[in-house]
MARBA-306078 format. One record per atom (N, C-alpha, C): residue number from 1; residue in three letters; atom name; x, y, z. Coordinates in nm, 2 decimals, padded with zeros to 4 digits. Layout:
// residues N
<atom><i>NUM</i><aa>ala</aa><at>CA</at><east>X</east><north>Y</north><up>Z</up></atom>
...
This chain:
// residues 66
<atom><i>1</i><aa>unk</aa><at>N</at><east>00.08</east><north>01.39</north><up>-00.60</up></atom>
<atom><i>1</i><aa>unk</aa><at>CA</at><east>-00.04</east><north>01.42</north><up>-00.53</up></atom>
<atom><i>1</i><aa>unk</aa><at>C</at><east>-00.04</east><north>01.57</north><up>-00.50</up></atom>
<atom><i>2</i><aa>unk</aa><at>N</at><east>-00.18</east><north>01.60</north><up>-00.49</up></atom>
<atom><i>2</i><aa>unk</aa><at>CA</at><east>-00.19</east><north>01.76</north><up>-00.49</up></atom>
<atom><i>2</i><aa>unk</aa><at>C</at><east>-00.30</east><north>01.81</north><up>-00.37</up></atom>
<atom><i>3</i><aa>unk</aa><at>N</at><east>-00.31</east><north>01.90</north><up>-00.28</up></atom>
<atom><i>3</i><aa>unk</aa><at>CA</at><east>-00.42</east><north>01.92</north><up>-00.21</up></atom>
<atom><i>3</i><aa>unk</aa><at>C</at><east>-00.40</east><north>02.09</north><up>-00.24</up></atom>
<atom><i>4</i><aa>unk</aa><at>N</at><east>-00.56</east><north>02.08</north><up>-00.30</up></atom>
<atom><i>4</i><aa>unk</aa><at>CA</at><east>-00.60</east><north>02.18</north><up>-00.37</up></atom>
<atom><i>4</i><aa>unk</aa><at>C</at><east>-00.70</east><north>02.24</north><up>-00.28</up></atom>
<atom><i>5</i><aa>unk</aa><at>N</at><east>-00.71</east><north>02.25</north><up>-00.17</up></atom>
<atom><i>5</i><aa>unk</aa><at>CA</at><east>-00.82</east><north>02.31</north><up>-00.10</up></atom>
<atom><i>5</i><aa>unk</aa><at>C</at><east>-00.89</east><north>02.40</north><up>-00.15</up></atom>
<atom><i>6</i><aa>unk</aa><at>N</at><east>-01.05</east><north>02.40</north><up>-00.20</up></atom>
<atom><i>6</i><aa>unk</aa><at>CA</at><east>-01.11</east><north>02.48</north><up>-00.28</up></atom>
<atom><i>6</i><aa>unk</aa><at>C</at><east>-01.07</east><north>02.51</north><up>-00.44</up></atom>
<atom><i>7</i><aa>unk</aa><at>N</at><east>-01.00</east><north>02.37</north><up>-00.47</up></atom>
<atom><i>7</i><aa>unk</aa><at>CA</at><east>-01.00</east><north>02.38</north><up>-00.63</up></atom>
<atom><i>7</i><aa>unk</aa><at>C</at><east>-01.07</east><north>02.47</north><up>-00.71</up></atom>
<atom><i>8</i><aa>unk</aa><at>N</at><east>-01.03</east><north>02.53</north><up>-00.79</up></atom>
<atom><i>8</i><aa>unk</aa><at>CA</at><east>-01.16</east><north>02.61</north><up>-00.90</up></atom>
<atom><i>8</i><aa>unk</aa><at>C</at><east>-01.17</east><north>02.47</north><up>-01.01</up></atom>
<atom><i>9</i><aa>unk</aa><at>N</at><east>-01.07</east><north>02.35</north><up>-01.02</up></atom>
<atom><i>9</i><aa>unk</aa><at>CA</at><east>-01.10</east><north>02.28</north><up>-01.13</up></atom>
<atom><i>9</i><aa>unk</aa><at>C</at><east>-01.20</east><north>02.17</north><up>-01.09</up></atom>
<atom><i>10</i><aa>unk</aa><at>N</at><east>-01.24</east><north>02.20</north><up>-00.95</up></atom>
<atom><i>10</i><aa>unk</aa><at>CA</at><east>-01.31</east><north>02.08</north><up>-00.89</up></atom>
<atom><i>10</i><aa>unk</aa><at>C</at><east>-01.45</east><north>02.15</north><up>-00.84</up></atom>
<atom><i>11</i><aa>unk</aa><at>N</at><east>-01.42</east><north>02.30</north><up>-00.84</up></atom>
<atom><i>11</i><aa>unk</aa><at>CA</at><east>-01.56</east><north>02.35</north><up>-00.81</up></atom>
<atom><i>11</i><aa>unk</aa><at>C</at><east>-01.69</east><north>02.32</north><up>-00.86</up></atom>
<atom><i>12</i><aa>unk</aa><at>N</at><east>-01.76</east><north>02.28</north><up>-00.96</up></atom>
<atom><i>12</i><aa>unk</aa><at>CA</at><east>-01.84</east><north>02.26</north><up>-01.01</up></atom>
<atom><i>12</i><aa>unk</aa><at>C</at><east>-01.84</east><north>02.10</north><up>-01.09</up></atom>
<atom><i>13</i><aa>unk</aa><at>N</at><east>-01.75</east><north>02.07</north><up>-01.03</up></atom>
<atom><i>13</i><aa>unk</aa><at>CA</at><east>-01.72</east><north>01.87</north><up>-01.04</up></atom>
<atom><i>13</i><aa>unk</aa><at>C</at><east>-01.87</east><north>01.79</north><up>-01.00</up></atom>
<atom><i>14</i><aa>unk</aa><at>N</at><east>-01.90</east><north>01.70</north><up>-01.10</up></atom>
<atom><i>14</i><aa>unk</aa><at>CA</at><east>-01.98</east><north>01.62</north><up>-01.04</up></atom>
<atom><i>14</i><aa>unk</aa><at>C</at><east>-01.92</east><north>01.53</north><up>-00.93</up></atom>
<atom><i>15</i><aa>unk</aa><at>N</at><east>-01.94</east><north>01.49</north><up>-00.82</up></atom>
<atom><i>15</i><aa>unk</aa><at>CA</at><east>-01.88</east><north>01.44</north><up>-00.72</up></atom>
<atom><i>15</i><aa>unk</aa><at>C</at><east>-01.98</east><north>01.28</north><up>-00.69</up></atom>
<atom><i>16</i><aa>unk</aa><at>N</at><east>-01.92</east><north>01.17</north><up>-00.72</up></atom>
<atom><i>16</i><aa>unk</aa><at>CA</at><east>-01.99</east><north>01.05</north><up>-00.65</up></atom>
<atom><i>16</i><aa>unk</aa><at>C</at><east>-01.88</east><north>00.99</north><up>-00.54</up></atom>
<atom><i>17</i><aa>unk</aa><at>N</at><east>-01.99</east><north>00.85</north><up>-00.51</up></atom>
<atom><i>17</i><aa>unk</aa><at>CA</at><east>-01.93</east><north>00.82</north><up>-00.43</up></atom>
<atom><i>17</i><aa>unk</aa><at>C</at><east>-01.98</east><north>00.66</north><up>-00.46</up></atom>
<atom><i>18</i><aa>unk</aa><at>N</at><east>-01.87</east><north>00.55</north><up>-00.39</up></atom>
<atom><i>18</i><aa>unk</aa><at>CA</at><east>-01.88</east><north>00.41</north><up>-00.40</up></atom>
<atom><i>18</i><aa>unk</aa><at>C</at><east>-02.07</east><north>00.41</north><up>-00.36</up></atom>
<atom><i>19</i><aa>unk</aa><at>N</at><east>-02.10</east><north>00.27</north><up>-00.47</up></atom>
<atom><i>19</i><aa>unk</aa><at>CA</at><east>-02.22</east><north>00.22</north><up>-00.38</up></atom>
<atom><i>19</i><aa>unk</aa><at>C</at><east>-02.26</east><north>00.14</north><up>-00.26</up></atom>
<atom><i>20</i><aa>unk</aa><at>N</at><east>-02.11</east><north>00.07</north><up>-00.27</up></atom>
<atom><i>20</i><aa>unk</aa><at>CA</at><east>-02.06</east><north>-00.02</north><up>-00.11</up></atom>
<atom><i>20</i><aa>unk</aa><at>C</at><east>-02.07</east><north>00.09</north><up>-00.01</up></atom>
<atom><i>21</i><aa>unk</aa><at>N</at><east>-02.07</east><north>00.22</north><up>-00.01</up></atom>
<atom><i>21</i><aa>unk</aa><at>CA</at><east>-02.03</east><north>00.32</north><up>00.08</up></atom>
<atom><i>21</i><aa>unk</aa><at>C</at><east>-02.18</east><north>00.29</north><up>00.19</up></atom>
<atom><i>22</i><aa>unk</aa><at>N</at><east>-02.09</east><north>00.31</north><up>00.31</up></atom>
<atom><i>22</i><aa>unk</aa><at>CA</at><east>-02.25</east><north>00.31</north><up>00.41</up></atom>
<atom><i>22</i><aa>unk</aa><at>C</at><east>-02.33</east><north>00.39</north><up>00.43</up></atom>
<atom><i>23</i><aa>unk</aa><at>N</at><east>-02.45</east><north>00.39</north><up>00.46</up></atom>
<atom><i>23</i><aa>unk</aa><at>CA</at><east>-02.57</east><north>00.48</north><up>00.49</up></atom>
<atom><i>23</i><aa>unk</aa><at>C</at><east>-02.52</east><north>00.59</north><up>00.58</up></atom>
<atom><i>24</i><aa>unk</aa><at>N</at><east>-02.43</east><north>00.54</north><up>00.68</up></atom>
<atom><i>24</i><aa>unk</aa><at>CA</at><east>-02.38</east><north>00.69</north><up>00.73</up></atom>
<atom><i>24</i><aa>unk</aa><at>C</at><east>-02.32</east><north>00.84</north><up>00.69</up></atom>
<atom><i>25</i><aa>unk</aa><at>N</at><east>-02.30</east><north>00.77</north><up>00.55</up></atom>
<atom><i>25</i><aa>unk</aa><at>CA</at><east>-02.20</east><north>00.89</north><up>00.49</up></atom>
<atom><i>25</i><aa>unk</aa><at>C</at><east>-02.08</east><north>00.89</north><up>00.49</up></atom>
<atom><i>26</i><aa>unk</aa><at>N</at><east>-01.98</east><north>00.77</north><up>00.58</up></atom>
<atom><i>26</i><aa>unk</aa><at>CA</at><east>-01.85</east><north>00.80</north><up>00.59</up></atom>
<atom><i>26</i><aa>unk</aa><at>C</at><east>-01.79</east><north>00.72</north><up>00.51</up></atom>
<atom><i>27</i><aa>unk</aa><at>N</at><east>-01.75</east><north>00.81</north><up>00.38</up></atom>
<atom><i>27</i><aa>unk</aa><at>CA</at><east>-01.69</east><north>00.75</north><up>00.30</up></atom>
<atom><i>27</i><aa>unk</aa><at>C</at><east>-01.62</east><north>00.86</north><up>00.22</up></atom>
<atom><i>28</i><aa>unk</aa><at>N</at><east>-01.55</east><north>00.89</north><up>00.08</up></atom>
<atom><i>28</i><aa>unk</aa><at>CA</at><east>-01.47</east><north>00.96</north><up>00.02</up></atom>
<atom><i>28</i><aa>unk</aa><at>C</at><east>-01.53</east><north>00.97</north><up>-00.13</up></atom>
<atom><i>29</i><aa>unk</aa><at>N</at><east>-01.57</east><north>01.08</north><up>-00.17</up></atom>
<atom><i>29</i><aa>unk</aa><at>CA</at><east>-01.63</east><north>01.12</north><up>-00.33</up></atom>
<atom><i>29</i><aa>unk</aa><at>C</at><east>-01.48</east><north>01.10</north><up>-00.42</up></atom>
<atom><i>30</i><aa>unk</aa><at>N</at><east>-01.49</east><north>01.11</north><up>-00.51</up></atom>
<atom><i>30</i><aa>unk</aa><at>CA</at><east>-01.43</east><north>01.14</north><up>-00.62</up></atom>
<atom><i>30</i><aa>unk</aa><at>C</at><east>-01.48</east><north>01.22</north><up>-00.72</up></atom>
<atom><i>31</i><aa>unk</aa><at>N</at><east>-01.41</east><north>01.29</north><up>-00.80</up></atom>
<atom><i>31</i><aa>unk</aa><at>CA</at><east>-01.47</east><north>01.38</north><up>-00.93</up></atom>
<atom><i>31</i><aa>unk</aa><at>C</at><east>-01.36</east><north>01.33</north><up>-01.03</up></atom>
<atom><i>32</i><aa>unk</aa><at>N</at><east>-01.36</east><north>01.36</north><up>-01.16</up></atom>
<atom><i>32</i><aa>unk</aa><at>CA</at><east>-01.29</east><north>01.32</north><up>-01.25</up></atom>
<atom><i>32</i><aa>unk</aa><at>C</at><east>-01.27</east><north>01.49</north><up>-01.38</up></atom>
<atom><i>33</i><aa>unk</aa><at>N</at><east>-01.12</east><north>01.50</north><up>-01.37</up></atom>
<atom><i>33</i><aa>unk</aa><at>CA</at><east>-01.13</east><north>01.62</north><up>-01.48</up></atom>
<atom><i>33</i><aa>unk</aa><at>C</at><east>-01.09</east><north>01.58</north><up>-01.58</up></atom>
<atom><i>34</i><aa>unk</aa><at>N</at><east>-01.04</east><north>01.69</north><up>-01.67</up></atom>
<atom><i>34</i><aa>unk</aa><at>CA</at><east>-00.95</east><north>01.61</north><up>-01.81</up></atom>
<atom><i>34</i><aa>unk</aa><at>C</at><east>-00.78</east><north>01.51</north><up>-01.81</up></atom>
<atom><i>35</i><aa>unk</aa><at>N</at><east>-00.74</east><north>01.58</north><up>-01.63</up></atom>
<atom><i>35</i><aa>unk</aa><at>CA</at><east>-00.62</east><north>01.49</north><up>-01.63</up></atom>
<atom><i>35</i><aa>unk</aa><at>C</at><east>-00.59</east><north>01.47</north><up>-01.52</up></atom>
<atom><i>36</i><aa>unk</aa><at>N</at><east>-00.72</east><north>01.53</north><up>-01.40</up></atom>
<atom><i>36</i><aa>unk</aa><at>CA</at><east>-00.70</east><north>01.47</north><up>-01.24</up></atom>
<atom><i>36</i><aa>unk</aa><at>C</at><east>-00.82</east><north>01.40</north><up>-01.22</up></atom>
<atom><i>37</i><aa>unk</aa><at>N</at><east>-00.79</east><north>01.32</north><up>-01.10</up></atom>
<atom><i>37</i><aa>unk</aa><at>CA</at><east>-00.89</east><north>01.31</north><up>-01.04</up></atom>
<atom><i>37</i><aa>unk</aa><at>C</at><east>-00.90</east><north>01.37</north><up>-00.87</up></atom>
<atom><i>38</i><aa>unk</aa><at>N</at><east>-01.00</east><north>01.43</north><up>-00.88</up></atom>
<atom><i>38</i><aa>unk</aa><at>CA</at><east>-01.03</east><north>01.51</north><up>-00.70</up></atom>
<atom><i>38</i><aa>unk</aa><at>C</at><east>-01.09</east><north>01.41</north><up>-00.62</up></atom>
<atom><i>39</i><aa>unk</aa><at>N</at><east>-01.04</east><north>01.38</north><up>-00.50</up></atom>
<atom><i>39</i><aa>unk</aa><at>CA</at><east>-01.11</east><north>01.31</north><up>-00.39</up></atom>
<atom><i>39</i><aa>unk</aa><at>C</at><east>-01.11</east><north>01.37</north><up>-00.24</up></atom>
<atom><i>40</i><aa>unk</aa><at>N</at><east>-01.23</east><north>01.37</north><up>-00.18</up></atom>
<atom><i>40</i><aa>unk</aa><at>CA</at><east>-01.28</east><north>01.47</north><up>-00.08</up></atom>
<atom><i>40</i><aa>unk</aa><at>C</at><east>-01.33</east><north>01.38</north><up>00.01</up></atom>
<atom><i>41</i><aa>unk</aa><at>N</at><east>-01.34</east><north>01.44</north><up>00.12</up></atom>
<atom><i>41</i><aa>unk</aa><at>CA</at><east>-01.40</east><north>01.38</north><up>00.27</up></atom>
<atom><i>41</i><aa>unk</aa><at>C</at><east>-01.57</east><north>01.36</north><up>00.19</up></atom>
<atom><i>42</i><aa>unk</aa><at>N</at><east>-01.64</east><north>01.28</north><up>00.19</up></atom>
<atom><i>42</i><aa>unk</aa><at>CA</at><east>-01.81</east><north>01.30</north><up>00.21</up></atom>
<atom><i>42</i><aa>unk</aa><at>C</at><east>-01.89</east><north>01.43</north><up>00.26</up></atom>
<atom><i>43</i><aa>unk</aa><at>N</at><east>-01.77</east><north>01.43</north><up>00.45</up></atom>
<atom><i>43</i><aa>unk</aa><at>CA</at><east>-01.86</east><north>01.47</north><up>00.52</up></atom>
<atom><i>43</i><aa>unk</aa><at>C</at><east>-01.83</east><north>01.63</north><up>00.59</up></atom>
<atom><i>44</i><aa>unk</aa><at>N</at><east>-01.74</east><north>01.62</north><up>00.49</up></atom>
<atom><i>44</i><aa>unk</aa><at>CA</at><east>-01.67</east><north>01.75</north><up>00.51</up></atom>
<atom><i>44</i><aa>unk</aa><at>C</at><east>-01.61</east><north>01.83</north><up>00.44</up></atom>
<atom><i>45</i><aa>unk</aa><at>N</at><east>-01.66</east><north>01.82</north><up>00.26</up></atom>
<atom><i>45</i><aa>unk</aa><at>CA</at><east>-01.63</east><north>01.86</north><up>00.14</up></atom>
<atom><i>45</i><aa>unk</aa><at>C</at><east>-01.56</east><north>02.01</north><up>00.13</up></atom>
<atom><i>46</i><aa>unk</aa><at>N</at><east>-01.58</east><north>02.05</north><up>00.23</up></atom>
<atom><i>46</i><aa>unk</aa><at>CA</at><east>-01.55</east><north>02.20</north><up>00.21</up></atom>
<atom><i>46</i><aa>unk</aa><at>C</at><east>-01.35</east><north>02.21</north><up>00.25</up></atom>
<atom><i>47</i><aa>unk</aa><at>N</at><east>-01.34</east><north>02.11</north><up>00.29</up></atom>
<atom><i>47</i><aa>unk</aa><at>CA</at><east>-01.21</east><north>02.10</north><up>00.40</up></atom>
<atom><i>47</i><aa>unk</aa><at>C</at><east>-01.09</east><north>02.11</north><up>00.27</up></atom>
<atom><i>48</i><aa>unk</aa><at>N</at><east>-01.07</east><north>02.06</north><up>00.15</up></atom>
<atom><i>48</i><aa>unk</aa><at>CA</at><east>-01.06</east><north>02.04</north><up>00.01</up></atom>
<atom><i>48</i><aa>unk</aa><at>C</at><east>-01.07</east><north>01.95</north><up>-00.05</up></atom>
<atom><i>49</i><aa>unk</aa><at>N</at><east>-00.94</east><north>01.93</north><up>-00.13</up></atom>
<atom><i>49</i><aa>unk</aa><at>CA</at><east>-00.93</east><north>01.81</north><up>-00.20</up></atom>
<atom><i>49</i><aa>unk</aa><at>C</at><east>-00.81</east><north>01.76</north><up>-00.25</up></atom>
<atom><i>50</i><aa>unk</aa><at>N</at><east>-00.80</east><north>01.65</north><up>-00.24</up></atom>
<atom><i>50</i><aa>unk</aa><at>CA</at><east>-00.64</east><north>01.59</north><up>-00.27</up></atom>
<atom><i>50</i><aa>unk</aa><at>C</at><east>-00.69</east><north>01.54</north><up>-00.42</up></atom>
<atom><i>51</i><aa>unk</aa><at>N</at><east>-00.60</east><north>01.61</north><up>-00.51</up></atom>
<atom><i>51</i><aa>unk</aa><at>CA</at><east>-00.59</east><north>01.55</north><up>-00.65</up></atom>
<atom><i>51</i><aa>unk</aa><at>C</at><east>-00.46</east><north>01.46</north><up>-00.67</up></atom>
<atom><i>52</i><aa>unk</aa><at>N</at><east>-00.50</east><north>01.34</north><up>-00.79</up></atom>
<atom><i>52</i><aa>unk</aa><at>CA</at><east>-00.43</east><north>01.26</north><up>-00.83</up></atom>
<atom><i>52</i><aa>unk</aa><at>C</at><east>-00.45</east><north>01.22</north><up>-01.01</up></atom>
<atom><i>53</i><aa>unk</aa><at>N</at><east>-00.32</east><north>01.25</north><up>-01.03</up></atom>
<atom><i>53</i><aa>unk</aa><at>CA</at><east>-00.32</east><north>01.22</north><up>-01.23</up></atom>
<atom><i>53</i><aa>unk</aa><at>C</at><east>-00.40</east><north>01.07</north><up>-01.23</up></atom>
<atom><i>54</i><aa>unk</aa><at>N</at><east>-00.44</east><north>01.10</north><up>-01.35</up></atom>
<atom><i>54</i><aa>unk</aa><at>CA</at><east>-00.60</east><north>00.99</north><up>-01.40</up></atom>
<atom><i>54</i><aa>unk</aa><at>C</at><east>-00.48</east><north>00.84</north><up>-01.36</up></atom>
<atom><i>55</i><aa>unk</aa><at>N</at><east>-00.35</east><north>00.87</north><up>-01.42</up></atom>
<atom><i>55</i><aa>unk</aa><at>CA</at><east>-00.28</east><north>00.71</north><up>-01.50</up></atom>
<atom><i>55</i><aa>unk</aa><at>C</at><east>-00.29</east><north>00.67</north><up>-01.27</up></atom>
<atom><i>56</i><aa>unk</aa><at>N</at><east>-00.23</east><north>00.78</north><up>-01.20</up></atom>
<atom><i>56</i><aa>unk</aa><at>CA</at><east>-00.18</east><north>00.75</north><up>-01.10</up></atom>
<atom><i>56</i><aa>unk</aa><at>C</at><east>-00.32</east><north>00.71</north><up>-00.97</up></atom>
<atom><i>57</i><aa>unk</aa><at>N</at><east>-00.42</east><north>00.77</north><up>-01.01</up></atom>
<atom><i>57</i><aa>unk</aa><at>CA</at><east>-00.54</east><north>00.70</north><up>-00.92</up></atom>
<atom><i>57</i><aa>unk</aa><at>C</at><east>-00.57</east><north>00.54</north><up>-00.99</up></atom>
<atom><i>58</i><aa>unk</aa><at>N</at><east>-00.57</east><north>00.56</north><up>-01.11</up></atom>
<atom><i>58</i><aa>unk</aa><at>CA</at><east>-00.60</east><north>00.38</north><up>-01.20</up></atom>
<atom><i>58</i><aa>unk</aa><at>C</at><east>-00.53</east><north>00.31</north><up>-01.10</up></atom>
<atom><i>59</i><aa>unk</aa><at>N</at><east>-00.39</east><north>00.32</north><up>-01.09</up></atom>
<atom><i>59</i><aa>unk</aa><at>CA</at><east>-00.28</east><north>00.28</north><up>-01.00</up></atom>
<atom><i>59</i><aa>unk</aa><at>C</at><east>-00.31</east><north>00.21</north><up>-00.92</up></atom>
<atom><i>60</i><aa>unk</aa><at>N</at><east>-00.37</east><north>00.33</north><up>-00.82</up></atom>
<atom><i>60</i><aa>unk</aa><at>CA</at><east>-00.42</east><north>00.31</north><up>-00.69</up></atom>
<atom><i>60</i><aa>unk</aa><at>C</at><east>-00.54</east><north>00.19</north><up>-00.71</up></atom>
<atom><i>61</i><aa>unk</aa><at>N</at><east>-00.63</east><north>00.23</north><up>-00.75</up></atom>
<atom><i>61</i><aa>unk</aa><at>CA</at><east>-00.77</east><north>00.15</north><up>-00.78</up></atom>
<atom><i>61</i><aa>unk</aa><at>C</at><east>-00.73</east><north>00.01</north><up>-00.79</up></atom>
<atom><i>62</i><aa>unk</aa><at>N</at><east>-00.65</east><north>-00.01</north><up>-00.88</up></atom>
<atom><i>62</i><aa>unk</aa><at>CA</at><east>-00.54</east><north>-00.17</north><up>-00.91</up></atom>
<atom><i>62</i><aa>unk</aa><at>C</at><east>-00.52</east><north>-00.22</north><up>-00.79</up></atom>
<atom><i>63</i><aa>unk</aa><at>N</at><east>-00.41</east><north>-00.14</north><up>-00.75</up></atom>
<atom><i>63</i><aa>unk</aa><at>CA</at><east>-00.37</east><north>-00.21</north><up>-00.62</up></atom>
<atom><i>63</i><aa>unk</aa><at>C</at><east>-00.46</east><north>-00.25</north><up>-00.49</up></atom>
<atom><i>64</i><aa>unk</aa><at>N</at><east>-00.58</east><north>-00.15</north><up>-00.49</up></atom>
<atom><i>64</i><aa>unk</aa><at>CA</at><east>-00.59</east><north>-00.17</north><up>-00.41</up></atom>
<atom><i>64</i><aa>unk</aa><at>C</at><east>-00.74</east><north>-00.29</north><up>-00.42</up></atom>
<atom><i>65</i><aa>unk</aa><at>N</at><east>-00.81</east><north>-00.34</north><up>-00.56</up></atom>
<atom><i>65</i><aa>unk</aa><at>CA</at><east>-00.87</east><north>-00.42</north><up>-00.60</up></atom>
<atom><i>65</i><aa>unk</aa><at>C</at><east>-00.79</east><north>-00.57</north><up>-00.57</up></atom>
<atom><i>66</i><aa>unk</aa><at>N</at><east>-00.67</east><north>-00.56</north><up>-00.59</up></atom>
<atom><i>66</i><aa>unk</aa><at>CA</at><east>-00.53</east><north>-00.67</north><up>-00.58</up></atom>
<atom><i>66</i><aa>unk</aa><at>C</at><east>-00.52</east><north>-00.72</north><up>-00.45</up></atom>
């Protein structure tokens, strides 16, 4: 895991976010590069971003669908 605060590989990242996410906004984007993936606050994007290798968020996703 990486926190990249103001990535340059995340600067111009498309950034989504779950559709389950609530109307409030409080929830967590993701972006996807050639071999990270960047995940950010929603509501406070500027703060940075914690990156995670593509095999090692799948991981996560797994487990936490499990």
């Amino acid at each position: 895991m990486n926190n990249t605060a103001g990535s340059a590989e995340f600067a111009a990242a498309d950034w989504f976010k779950s559709s389950y996410s609530a109307a409030d906004n409080e929830c967590v984007e993701v972006a996807r590069s050639l071999s990270r993936v960047g995940i950010r606050d929603s509501k406070t994007p500027v703060r940075g971003v914690v990156t995670l290798a593509v095999d090692a968020f799948a991981q996560f996703v797994n487990a936490v669908r499990s």
